[in-house]
C-alpha positions in Angstrom: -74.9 49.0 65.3 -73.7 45.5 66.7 -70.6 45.4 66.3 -70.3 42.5 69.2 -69.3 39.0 68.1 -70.2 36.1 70.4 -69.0 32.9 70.1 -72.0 30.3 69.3 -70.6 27.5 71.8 -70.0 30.1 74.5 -73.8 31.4 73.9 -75.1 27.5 74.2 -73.5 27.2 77.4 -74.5 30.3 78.7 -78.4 29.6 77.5 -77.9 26.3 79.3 -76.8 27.5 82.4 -79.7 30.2 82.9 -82.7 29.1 81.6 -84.7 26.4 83.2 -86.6 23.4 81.4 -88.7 24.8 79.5 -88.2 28.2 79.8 -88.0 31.2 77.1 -85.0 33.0 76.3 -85.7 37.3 76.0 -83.0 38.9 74.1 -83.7 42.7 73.4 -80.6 43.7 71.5 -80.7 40.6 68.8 -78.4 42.0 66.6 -77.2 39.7 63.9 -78.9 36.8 66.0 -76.3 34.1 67.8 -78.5 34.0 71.3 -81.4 32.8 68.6 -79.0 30.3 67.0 -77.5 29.1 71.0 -81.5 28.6 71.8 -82.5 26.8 68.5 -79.1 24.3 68.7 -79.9 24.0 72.9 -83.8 23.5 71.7 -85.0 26.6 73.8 -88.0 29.0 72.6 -86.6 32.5 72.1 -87.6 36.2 71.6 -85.7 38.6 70.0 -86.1 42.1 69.6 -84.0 44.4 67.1 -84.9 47.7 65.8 -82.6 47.9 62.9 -84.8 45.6 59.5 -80.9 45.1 58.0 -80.4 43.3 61.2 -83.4 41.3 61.8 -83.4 40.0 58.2 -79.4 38.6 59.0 -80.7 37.3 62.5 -83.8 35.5 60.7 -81.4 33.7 57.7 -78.7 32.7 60.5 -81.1 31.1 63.1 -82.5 29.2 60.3 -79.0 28.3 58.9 -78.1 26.8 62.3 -81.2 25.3 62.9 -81.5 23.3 59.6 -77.8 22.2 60.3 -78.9 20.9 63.7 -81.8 19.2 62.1 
């Protein structure tokens, strides 16, 4: 379960302020995928790991909503 909501904006700030130029964001608990949507809006590659398929599948249709919003 990820019962955890994170603001997007406070996730692109926090993204910003650790990752270098460049670098790759690691998140191993992607639940329902707002570090993926913070790295696609901040332009940063990203790796997320989830166990749960229910989860994965929300992440995945999320991270693309944001990123064809961006676009």
């Amino acid at each position: 379960m990820h019962p955890t909501v994170k603001p997007i904006a406070l996730m692109r700030w926090l993204v910003r302020l650790i990752t270098p130029p460049g670098g790759v964001v690691l998140d191993p608990f992607l639940g329902s995928g707002t570090t993926g949507i913070a790295c696609a809006l901040e332009g940063f590659d990203f790796v997320g790991i989830e166990r749960d398929p229910e989860y994965v599948e929300v992440a995945r249709a999320r991270i693309e909503h944001w990123s064809e919003e961006e676009s």
